[in-house]
C-alpha positions in Angstrom: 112.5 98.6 83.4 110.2 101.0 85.6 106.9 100.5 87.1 104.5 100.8 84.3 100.7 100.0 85.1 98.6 97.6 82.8 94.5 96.9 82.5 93.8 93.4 82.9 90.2 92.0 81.6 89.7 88.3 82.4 86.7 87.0 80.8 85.9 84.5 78.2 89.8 84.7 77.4 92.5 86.7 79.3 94.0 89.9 77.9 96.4 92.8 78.7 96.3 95.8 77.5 98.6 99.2 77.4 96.4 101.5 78.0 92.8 102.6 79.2 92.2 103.6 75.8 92.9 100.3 74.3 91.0 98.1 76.1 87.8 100.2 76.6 88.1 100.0 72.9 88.3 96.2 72.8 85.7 96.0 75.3 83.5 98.3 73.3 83.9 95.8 70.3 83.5 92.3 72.1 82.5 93.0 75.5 80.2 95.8 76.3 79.2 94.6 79.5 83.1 93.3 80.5 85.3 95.4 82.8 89.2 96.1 82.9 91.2 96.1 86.1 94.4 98.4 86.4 97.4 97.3 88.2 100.9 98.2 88.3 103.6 95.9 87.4 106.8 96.3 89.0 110.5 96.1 87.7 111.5 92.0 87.8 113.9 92.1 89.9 117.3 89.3 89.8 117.2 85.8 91.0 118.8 85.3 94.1 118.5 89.5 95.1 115.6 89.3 97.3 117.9 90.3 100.4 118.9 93.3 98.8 115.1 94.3 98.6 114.2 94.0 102.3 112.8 90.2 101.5 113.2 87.7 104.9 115.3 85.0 103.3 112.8 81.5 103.9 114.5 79.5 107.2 114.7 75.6 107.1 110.9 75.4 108.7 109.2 77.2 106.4 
């Protein structure tokens, strides 16, 4: 799964939505004054591969 970006509105309820369109059209319908925020999500990536991704593995102090 690629990168795909996402518009988040956090209000009353929580929602996510596909598209710009789509949520300006929720908003439009049930929260005029309401914002979206975009944000990317990124590919999940497997348990346990967090070395392979540049990640500092956590040392017994932390």
């Amino acid at each position: 799964m690629a990168a795909r970006n996402v518009w988040i509105y956090e209000g009353r309820s929580f929602k996510l939505f596909d598209s710009e369109d789509e949520a300006q059209s929720w908003l439009k319908e049930n929260d005029p004054e309401g914002i979206v925020i975009e944000q990317q999500i990124s590919e999940r990536r497997p348990a346990g591969s967090a070395d392979q991704y540049g990640v500092p593995k956590a040392d017994e102090a932390s």
